[in-house]
Structures are given as C-alpha cells and as structure tokens.
C-alpha positions in Angstrom: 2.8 -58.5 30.2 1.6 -54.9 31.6 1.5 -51.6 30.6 3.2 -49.3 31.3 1.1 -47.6 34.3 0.6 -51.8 35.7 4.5 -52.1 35.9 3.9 -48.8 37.8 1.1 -50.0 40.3 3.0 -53.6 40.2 6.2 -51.4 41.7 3.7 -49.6 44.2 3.3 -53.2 45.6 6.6 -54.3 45.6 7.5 -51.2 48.1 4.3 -52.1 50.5 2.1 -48.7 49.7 -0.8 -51.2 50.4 -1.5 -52.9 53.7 -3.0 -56.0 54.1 -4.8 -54.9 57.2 -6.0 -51.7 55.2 -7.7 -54.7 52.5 -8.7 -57.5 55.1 -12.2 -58.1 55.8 -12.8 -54.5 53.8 -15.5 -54.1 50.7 -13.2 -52.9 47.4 -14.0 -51.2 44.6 -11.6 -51.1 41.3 -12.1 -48.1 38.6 -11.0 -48.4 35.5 -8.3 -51.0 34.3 -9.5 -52.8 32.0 -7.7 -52.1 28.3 -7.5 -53.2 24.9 -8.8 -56.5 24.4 -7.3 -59.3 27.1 -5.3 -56.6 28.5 -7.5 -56.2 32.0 -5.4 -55.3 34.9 -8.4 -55.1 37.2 -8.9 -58.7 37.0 -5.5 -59.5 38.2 -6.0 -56.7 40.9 -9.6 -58.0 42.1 -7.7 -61.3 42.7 -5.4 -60.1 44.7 -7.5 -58.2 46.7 -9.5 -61.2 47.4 -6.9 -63.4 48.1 -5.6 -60.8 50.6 -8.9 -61.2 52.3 -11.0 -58.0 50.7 -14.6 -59.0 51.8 -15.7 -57.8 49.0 -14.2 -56.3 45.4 -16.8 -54.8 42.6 -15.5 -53.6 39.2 -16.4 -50.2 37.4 -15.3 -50.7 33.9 -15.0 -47.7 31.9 -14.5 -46.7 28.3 -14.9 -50.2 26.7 -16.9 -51.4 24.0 -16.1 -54.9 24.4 -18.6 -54.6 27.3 -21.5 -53.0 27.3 -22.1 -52.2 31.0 -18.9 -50.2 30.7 -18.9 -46.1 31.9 -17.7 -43.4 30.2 -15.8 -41.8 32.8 -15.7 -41.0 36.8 -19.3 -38.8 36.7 -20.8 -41.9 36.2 -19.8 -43.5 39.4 -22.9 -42.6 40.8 -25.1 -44.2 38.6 -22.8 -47.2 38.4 -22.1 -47.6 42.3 -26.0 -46.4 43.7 -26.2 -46.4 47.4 -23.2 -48.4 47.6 -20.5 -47.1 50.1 -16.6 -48.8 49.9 -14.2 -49.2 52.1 -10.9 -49.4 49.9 -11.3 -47.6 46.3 -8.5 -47.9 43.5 -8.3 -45.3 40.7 -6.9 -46.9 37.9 -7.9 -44.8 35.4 -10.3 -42.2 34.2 -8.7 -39.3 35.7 -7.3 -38.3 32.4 -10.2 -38.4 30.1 -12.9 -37.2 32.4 -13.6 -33.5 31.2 -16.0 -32.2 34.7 -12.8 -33.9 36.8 -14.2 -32.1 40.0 -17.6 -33.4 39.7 -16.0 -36.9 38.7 -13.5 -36.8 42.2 -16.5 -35.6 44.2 -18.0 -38.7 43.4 -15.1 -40.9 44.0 -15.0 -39.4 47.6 -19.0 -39.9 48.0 -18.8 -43.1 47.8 -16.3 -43.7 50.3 -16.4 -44.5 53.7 -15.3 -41.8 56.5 -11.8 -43.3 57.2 -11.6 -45.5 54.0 -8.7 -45.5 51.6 -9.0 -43.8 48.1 -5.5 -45.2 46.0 -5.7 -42.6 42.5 -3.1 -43.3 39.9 -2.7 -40.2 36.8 0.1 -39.2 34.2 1.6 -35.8 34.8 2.7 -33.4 32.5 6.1 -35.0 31.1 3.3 -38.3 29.5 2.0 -37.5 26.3 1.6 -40.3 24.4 -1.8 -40.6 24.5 -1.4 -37.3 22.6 0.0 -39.8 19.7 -2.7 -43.0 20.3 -5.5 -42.9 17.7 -6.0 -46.4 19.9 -8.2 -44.1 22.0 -9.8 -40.9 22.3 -7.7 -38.2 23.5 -6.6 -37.6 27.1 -8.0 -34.2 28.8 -6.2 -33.7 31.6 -2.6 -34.5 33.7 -1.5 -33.8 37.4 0.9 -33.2 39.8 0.6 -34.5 43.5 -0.6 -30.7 44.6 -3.7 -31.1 42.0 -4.7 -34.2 43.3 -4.3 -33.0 47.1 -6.8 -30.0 45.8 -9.0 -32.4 44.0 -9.6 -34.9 47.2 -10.4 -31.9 49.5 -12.0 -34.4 51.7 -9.3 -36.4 52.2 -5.8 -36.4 53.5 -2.7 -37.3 51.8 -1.0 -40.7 53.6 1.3 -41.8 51.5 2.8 -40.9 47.1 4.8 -42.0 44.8 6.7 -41.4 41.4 8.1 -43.3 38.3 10.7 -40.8 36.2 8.0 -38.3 36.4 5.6 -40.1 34.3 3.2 -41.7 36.2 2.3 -40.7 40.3 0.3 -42.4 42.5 -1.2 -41.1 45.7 -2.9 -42.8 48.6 -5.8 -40.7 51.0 -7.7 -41.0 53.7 -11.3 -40.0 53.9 -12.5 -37.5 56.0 -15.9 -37.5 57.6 -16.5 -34.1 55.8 -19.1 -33.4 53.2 -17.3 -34.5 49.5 -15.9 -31.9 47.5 -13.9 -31.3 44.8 -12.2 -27.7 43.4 -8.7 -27.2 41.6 -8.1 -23.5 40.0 -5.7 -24.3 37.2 -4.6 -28.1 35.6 -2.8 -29.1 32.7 -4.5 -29.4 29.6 -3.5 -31.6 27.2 -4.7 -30.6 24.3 -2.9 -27.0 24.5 0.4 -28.2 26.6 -0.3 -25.8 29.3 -1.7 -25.3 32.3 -5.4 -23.8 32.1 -7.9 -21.9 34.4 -10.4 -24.1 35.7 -12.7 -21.3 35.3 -12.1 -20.5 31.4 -13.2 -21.7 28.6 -11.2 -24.9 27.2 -10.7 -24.5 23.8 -11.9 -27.6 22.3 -11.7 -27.3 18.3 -14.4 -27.6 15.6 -15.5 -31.3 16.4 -15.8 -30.8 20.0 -19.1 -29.8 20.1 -22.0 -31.9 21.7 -22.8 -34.9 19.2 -26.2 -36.9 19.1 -24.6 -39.4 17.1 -21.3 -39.9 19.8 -24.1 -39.7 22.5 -26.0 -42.4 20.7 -22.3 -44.5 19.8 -22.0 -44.6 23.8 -25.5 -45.8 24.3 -24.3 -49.1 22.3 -20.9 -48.6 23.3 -20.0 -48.5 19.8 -16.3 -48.2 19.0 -16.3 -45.5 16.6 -17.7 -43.4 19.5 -15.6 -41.1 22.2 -15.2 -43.7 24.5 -12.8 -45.3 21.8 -11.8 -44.0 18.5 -13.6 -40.7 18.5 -14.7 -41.0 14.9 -18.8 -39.8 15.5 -18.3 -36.5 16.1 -16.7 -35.8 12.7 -18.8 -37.8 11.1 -22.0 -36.5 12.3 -21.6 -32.9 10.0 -21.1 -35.1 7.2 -24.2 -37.7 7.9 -26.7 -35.2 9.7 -29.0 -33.8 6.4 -29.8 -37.5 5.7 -30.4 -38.4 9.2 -34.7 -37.7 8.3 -33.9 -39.6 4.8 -34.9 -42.9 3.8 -30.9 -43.8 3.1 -29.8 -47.6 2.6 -26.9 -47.5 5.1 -24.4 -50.2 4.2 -21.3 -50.8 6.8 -18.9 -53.4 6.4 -17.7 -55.1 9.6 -20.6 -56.2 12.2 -18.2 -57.4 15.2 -20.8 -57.2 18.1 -23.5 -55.7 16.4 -23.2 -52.2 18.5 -22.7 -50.2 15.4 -26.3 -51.7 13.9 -28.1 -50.6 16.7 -26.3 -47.2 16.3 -27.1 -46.8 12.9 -30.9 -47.9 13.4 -31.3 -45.4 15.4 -30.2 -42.6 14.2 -31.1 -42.9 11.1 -34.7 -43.6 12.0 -36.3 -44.4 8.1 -32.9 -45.8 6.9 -32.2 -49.7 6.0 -28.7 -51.0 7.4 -27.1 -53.5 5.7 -24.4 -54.8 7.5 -21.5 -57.3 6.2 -19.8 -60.0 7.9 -17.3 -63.6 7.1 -19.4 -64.8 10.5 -22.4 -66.5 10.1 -23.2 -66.2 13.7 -23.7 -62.5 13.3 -26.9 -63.1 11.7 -28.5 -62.9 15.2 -27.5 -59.3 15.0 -30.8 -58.6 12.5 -33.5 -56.7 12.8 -36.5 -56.1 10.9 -34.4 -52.8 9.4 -30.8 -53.9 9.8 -30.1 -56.5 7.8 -26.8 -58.9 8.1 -25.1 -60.5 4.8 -22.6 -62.9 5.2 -19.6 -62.7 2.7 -15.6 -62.7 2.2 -14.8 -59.3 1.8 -11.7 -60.2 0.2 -13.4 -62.1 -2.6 -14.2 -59.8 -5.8 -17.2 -61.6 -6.6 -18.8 -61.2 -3.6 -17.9 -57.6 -3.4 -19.3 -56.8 -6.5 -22.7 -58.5 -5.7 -23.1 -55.7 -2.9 -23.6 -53.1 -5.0 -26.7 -54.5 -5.7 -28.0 -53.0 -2.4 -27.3 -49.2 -4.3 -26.4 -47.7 -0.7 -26.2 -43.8 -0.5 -23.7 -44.2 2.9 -20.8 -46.8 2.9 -18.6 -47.5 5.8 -15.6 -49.7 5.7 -15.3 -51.4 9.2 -14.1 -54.7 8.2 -10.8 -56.6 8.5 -8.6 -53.2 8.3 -6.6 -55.6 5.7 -5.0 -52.7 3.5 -6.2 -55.4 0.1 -9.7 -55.9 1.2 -9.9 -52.0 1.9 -8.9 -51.1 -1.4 -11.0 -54.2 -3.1 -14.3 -52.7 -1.7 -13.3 -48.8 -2.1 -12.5 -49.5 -5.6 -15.8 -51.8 -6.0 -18.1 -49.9 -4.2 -17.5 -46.7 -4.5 -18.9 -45.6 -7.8 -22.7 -47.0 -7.0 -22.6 -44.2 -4.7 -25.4 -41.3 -5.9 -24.1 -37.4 -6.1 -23.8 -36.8 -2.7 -23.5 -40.4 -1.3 -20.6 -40.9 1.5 -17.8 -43.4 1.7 -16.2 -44.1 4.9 -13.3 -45.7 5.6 -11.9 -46.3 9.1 -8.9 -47.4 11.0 -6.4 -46.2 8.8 -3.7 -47.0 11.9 -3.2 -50.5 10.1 -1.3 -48.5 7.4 0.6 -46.2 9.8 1.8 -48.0 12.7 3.3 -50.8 11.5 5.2 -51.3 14.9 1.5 -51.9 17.0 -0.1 -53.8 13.8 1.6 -57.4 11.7 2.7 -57.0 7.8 -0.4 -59.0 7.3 -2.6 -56.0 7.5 0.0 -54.3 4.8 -0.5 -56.8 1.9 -0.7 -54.5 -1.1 2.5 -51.9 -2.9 0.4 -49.3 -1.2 -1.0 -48.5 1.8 -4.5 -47.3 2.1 -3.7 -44.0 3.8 -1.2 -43.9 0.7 -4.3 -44.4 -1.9 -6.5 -42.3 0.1 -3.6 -39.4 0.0 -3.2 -40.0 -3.8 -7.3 -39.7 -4.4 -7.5 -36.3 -2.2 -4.2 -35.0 -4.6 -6.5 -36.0 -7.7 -9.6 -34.5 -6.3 -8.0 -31.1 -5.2 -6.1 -30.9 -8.8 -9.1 -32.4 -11.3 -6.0 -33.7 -12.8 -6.5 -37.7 -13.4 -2.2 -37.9 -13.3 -1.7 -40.8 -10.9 0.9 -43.4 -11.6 0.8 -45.8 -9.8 -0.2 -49.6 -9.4 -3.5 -48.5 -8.7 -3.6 -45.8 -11.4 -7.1 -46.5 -13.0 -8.8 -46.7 -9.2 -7.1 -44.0 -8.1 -7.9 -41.5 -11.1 -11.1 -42.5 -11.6 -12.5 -41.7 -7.6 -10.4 -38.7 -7.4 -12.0 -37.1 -10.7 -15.8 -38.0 -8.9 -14.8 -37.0 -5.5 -16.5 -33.5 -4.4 -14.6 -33.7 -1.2 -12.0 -36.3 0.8 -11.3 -35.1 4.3 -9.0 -37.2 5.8 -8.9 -37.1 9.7 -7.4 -39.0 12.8 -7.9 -43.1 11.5 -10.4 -42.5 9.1 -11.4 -41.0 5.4 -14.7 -39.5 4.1 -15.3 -39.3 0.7 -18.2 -37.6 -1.0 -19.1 -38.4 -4.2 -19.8 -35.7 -6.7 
C-alpha cells in the first residue's frame, strides 16, 4: 500500500516520465523514501531501477531512526555521497524539511553528472498535513514548479507533472555549469505565506540551536528533530542538571539510541533504562543500566522507585493503562524539582492512525494529564473522576505541567 506522494510517483510511471534508455547501464542514486517503519518506497524503487538495467543504484536514507546511517536532510549529501558522481538522481524527499534548501539543491546538482537526470518530487502550497503530523517534525518549506526551476539553476527543465495540486514532480537535465542554487521568496510553512529568502524566518521559542537535538541525531534518537522533535523543548527543562550527578530513569529502551543520548549528555548522571525484552540487556554500559520488567505489572512498577531517580521519562508501550500505572507510581519519589516526562501522547489523540488497544482505560492520558495541569494551575484538589486520588494528589505537588506537541513535563514541587 503507498502513500500518498508513492501513488503519485507510481502515476509518474504509469505515464512514461522515466525512460528506460535514460536508466540503462546508468549509476542511480535514490534520496529519501524510506518512511515509518516497513513503509520504504526506495526499496521497491531501487528494484526497479535495477531490473530496468541501472548499473548501479545507492540509497541515501534520511530522517530515520530505525537506521542509524540515516541523514538529516539534503546538506548532508555530501558527506553521504563523497566523490561519488551519479548519473540518474531521484528526490524523494527532503525538500520540505531541509531549512538551508539552496545549499541542500547545490549539492544534489554537485553530484550529478553534466547531462545526467535529477527527478525532484515536493508538496506545494495547497499540502499541509504535515502541518497536522506529530508523526514527524515539521515541514519547512513548499514549491511551485518556478521555485524548483530557480533552485536547479544548473539544470534545465525536461519534463513536470501535477496531482490536484498537491504534489509536483519535475524532471532536469544537468548542465555542465558550476552548481548553484538561489530562490528570492518560497513558501513557509510554518507562517502560510510566502517569505524572503533573505529575512529572517521566524522560528518560535524552541527553535533555537539545541545540544541535546544535536546530540539526539548523533544516535538518531527518535525524540530528536529528525522525528518527533521532542529535545528541543526538553533541553530548557533538563539543562541546570546536565553538570549534576542525576539518576536518569527512562522507560522504553527500543534500540538503545536514547541510552547513548542520555550518557552523554548528562556526563556524571546514571541511566536506568526499562524494558519487557531481555535482549536489550546488551544495550548496558558501565553507567546506563538496563532492568527488565512488565511495565504493566504494579509490582514491578513499584520496585523502581527504588532507584529514587530525579528525571523520569515514559517511553514505553504508549498503552494509555501502563502510562498512567507508572505516572501514578512513580511520580511522587521524584525530589522538589525532579522532572517527569511523558511522551507520545498521539496514542490518546488519534485514534484513527493508532488501535483501541492503546486506549484501555475511562480516560485517556492526554485527558489525565489535562485534569493534573487544571489542578496544578487552581491548587484546588476538586477532580472527580475515576482517577480522582491520582489526579489530585500530582496536581497539588506539581510546580509546573507544560503540555506540548506529543508529550507532557511535569515538575515536581
């Protein structure tokens, strides 16, 4: 089954915008198209190529922390590619989310052969929903055919295409000038209008530089820009303690990214990470530490306050019962000061991309989160619900919730 951009490309192919005697005997080169999980159009793409006769067909994955030799975006494809030169380059994605665009395209055309085909596929204006994903970090930019004719000044446009105005494609030929790259205005997502190159983007509060995010894409860790785009909030919260000698405890250990994260920057801190898996054991270090248990058992909950954390992250199961079980456990060993996270609250709001079996309890956790915030703001313990007790009882020793895209921080008071 594709997405929505692959039934695009898929169409592209239907109508013969790619030549066989463009591909055959040729060295390839696909950017981007690998998504969530098994979704990985490039795989399908790199066979056909191949079977077409492509010589050759190399793979720059990008913004993927289910593989760590992934990229963040297209001003990487030089350090990905190195002296490498292609005859045949598809675009898949990364136009959208690479902020320095020019300096991204003028390395697209680098690499490319004088003659050689450069295939670019990009949402224009009229696609927004990545405005409405917290799947993924937030798209930057979108285009119309003119800004990607400005943007490939070294090339010429051969051949482009259209799909209700959401999606365009557009096909060039490389020039045997020097790359470059200039647009003066594109459309900016963020603000819904076009922008100056030149200005200033305005970028909000938690757009600023991060050496946590910058850290999270070291280990391409999911909490980081190149997914969720959690670190950069998080890093005005965590940053005093990052010198401190803080037990670190985060629930959830998947491939171990997050450990390595967490090790290093908080350079005197003990991690104590939680899985069901007993294979992620091989995850430990000498200060990262991996504890297997059933985060939906009580008992086994309850024996992890024993490790008296002052920083708790929830990045388990995203099961609504086994977040509330641990932030109802856990959350009162915290010290004055200490800081509870819990992530991936789209579990409780999307229930048309996520199964009931995430929603298990009367209440959601966003739901119980909102309720605490309510209680905390007020200093009035009034709730009166199922969860009454829990709910009263955190909001009266919370000094702050701040509840953001997919996640919660507490602070304890």
């Amino acid at each position: 089954m594709f997405l929505e951009e692959e039934r695009f490309l898929e169409g592209l192919w239907a109508h013969g915008m790619f030549r066989a005697e463009d591909i055959a005997g040729k060295e390839c080169l696909i950017i981007g198209g690998m998504y969530f999980w098994e979704k990985n159009y490039s795989v399908t793409l790199n066979e056909r190529l191949m079977d077409m006769g492509a010589a050759r067909c190399d793979n720059m994955v990008l913004f993927s922390y289910l593989v760590l030799e992934s990229f963040c975006d297209l001003t990487d494809v030089e350090e990905a590619i190195g002296a490498v030169h292609y005859d045949y380059i598809f675009v898949l994605n990364g136009m959208e989310k690479t902020r320095r665009i020019c300096e991204g395209v003028r390395q697209v055309q680098e690499i490319c052969r004088p003659g050689g085909k450069i295939f670019v596929a990009a949402r224009t204006p009229k696609e927004l929903s990545a405005l409405y994903s917290i799947e993924s970090y937030e798209d930057v930019w979108r285009y119309d055919v003119d800004d990607l004719c400005a943007l490939f000044g070294s090339c010429a446009l051969e051949a482009k295409a259209s799909d209700d105005g959401l999606f365009i494609g557009a096909l060039f030929t490389r020039g045997a000038q020097t790359a470059s790259s200039s647009v003066d205005s594109l459309f900016y997502v963020r603000s819904g209008t076009r922008i100056t190159m030149g200005d200033a983007e305005q970028q909000g509060v938690f757009c600023n530089a991060s050496d946590l995010d910058a850290i999270g894409i070291k280990y391409r860790v999911g909490k980081s820009s190149m997914d969720h785009n959690y670190l950069v909030n998080y890093e005005r919260f965590l940053e005093s303690l990052r010198t401190q000698p803080v037990r670190l405890l985060e629930l959830g250990v998947f491939f171990g990214a997050s450990m390595r994260m967490w090790e290093e920057y908080f350079p005197r801190a003990e991690i104590y990470a939680v899985d069901i898996e007993p294979e992620c054991g091989k995850f430990a270090t000498q200060r990262a530490h991996v504890i297997q248990a059933d985060l939906s058992n009580r008992e086994e909950v309850s024996r992890l306050r024993e490790i008296r954390p002052q920083i708790i992250i929830d990045d388990a199961s995203h099961i609504v019962s086994h977040q509330l079980l641990a932030l109802f456990t856990l959350f009162d060993v915290l010290p004055s000061g200490g800081i509870y996270i819990l992530e991936d609250l789209e579990t409780s709001l999307h229930p048309e991309q996520y199964s009931d079996i995430y929603r298990d309890c009367p209440l959601d956790a966003y739901e119980v989160c909102s309720r605490i915030a309510r209680i905390a703001a007020r200093k009035v313990p009034d709730d009166d619900s199922i969860y009454a007790d829990d709910i009263n009882r955190i909001g009266m020793a919370a000094e702050l919730v701040s509840i953001m895209t997919g996640s919660v921080v507490f602070i304890r008071r």
